[in-house]
N, C-alpha and C positions, 0 to 999 in steps of 0.2 A: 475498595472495589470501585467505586465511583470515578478515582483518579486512573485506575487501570483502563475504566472504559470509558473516557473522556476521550486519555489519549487515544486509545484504539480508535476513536468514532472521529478523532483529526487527521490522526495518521493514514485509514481507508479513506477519507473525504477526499483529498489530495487527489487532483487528476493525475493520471501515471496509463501507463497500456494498456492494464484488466480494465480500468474505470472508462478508459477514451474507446474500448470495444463494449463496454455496457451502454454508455451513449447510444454510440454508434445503432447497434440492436434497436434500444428503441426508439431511434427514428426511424430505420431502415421497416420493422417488421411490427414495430407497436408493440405497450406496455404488456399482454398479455400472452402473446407468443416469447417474447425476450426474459421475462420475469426468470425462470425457471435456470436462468444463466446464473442467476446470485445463489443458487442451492451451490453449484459448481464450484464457485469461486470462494466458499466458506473450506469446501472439500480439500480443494488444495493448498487453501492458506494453511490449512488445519495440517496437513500430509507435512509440507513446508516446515510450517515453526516446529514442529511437534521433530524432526531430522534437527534442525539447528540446534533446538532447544536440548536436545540428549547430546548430542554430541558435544557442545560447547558447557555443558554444566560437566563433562566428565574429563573435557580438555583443559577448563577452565584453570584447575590448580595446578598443574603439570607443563602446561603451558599458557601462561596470562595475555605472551603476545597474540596469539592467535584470537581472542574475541577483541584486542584494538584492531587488530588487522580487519577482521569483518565488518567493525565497526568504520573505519576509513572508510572499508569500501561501501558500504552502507552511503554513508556523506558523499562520496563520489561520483554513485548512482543519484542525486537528488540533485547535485548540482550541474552536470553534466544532464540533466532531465530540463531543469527550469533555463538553460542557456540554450537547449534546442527549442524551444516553445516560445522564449524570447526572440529569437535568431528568424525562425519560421513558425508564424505563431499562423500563418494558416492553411498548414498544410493536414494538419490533425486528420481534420472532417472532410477532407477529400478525398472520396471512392467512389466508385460505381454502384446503383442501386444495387446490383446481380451480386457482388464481391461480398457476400454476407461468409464471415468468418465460422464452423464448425466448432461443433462441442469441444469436440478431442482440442482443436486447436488454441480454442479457448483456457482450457483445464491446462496443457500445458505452458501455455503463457504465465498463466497465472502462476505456476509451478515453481517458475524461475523467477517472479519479480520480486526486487530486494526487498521489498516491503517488510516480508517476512524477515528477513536477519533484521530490520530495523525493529521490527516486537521483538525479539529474541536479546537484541542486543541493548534497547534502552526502555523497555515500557514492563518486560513482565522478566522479576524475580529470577534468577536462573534455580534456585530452591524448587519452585513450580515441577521441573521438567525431572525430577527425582523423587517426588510424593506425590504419590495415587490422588489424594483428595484434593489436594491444590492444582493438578493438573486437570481435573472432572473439573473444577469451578473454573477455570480458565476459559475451558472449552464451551461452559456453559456459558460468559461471558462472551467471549469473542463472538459464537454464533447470535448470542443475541445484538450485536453489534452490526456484523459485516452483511449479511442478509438483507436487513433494514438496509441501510445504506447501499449494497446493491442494486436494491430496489430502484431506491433513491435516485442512483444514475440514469434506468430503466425509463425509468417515469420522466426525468430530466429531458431525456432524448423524447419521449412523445410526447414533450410538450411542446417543446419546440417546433417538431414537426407539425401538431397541431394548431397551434398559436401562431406560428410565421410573425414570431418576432425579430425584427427586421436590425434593432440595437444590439440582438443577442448573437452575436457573428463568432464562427472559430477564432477569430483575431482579436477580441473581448476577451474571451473566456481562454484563451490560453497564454494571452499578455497577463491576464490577474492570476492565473495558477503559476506562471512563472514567478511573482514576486511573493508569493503565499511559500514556493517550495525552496525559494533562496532563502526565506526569511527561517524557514523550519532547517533547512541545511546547516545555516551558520549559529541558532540556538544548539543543535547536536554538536557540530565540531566546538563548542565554547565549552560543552559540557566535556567531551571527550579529552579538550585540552586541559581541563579543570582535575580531572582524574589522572592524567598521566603526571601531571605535578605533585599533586599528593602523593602518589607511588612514588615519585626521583626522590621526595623527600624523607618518604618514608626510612628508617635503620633498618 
């Protein structure tokens, strides 16, 4: 349980679009108006894995390629993520006070970030998405997880705001999440390369 939400609590850390629009919120609007965005973003993680996780435990044996595939693409999205952040590392936090993002727009964002095939695909069991009580403890996990850490960002963002710290620049903090999401990219692909050679060699 502990290693399931370890990873969980590295893998949501990780700046990526949901987390750089929780920022954003709380500096834009402050901790207490923005908070209630991390209910949101539990909802659709949850809507998310819970779609991958049936589908790929039932495509799994019938088709094996298809969870490397999602699994690439998984890796793809991380590395193609921490080379645009290296590349333009301060473009992140450049908006207009007024340009505050929507729920809906929010929930759908979050909808579609790979994050979730990346639980689906190296942190939780695919056994989970086909037992009732392993998948209740899941959900009891994850949400005690992503909330928290939601928060987290929430609160990240007014601080800043309120601190006006001056070392703490989009171009800081999106140069060290680019080497945090390469360095988590190429441990996934080492793994993934690690399992497709067991299978070639598999009888």
């Amino acid at each position: 349980m502990l290693n399931v939400m370890s990873a969980l609590g590295l893998l949501l850390l990780m700046p990526g679009p949901t987390n750089t629009l929780l920022l954003r919120s709380g500096l834009l609007t402050g901790f207490k108006r923005a908070w209630p965005l991390s209910l949101l973003e539990c909802l659709a993680y949850l809507v998310q894995i819970s779609f991958w996780g049936y589908l790929l435990s039932h495509l799994g044996d019938s088709a094996p390629w298809c969870l490397r595939l999602v699994q690439f693409a998984s890796v793809c999205y991380l590395i193609k993520t921490s080379y645009m952040l290296w590349r333009r590392p301060d473009d992140t936090l450049k908006a207009a006070p007024e340009a505050r993002v929507s729920r809906r727009h929010f929930f759908l964002l979050t909808l579609i970030n790979p994050k979730g095939l990346l639980v689906v695909s190296f942190i939780v069991p695919a056994q989970t998405f086909t037992d009732p009580t392993l998948y209740l403890q899941f959900v009891g996990q994850f949400t005690a997880v992503v909330i928290p850490v939601g928060c987290a960002w929430v609160l990240f963002g007014a601080r800043i705001k309120r601190g006006g710290y001056a070392w703490l620049t989009a171009h800081t903090i999106n140069r060290t999440a680019s080497v945090v999401i390469c360095g988590f990219a190429v441990a996934i692909l080492s793994r993934l390369a690690d399992s497709l050679t067991h299978t070639s060699v598999m009888p």
